[in-house]
C-alpha positions in Angstrom: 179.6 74.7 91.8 178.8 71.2 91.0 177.0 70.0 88.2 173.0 69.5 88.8 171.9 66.1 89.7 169.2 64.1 87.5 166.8 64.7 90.4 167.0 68.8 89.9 167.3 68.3 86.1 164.2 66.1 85.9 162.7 68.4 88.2 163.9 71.9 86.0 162.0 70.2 83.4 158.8 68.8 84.9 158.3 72.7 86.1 158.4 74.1 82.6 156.4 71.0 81.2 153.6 72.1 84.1 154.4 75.4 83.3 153.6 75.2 79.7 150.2 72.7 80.1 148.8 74.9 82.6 149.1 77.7 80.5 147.6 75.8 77.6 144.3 75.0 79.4 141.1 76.2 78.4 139.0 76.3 81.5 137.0 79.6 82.6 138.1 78.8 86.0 142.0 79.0 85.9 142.5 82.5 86.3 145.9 84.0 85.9 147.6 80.5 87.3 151.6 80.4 87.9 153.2 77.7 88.5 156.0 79.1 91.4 158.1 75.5 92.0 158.7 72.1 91.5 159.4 69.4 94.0 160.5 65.8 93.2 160.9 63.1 95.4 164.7 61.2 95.5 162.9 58.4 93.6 161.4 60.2 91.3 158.0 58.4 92.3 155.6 61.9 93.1 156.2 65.7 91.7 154.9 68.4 93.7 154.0 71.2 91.6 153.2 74.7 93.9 151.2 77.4 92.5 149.6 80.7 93.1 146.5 82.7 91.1 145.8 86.4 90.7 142.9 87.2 93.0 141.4 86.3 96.3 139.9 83.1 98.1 137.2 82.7 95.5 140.2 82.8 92.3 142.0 80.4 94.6 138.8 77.6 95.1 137.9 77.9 91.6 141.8 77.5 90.2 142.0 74.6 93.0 138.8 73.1 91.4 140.1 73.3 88.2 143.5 72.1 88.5 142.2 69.0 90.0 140.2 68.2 87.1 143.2 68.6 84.8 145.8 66.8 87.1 145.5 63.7 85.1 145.6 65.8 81.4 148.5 67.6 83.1 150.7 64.4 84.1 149.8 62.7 80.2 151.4 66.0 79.3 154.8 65.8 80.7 154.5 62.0 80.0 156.8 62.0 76.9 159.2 64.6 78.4 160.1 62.0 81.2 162.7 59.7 80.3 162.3 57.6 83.3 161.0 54.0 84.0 157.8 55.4 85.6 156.1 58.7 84.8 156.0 60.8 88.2 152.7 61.0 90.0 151.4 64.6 90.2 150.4 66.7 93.1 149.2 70.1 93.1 149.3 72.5 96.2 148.3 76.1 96.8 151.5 78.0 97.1 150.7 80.3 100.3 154.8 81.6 100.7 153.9 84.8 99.9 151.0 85.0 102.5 153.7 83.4 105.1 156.2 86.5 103.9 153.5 89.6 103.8 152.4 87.7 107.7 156.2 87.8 109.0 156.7 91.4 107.4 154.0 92.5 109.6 154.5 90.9 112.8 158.1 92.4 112.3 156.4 95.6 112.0 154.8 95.7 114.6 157.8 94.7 117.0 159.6 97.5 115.4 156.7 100.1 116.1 157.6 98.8 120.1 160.7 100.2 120.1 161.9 103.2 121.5 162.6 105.6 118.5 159.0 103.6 117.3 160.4 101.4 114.6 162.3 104.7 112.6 165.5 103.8 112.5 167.3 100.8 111.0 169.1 98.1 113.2 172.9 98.4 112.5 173.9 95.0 110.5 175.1 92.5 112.2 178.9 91.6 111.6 179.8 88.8 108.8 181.5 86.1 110.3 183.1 84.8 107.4 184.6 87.9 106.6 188.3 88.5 108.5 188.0 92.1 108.8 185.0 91.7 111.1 186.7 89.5 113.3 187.8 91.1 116.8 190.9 92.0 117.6 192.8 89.5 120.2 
């Protein structure tokens, strides 16, 4: 395995630097707020910082709300961390992967439930292609 570029470094840290502020924030809004992943651009110009709260659509608005207000206490805290030319600007987005999983989970569901024995019994694997043994005989 190769060794990790500056970009994942840089971007290893900026998630436990959001991580860390986020947690440190004293606003009644926040909620239970995780930060899930970090995204930096090639040129280290814009981090994207995905997150997810504990709770429904009202947690979500009022974590939203809040995290905007702290977006610019946020990036002056990962400020000294940087060792780059330019501190990265800071984006903040709702991460809804989970809600994308639990919405493929059930649509799979439900095309099981179609099926003849009604979804009860497991489709056999499909072979490993990379593995020799799987190969057909010629």
């Amino acid at each position: 395995m190769s060794a990790p570029t500056r970009q994942q470094r840089l971007a290893s840290l900026l998630h436990r630097e959001i991580a860390t502020a986020v947690r440190g924030l004293d606003d009644p809004r926040m909620g239970l707020v995780t930060i899930t992943r970090v995204e930096l651009t090639g040129d280290l110009q814009l981090v994207t910082a995905y997150w997810t709260v504990l709770g429904g659509m009202r947690e979500r608005k009022l974590a939203e709300h809040a995290l905007e207000s702290a977006r610019p206490h946020l990036r002056r805290s990962f400020a000294p961390a940087v060792r780059t030319r330019l501190v990265p600007d800071l984006r903040l987005l709702f991460d809804d992967r989970e809600q994308k999983r639990d919405r493929m989970d059930e649509i799979i569901s439900r095309a099981r439930r179609t099926d003849p024995d009604g979804g009860t019994v497991p489709e056999p694997a499909a072979p490993d292609p990379t593995d020799p043994k799987a190969l057909p005989d010629l």
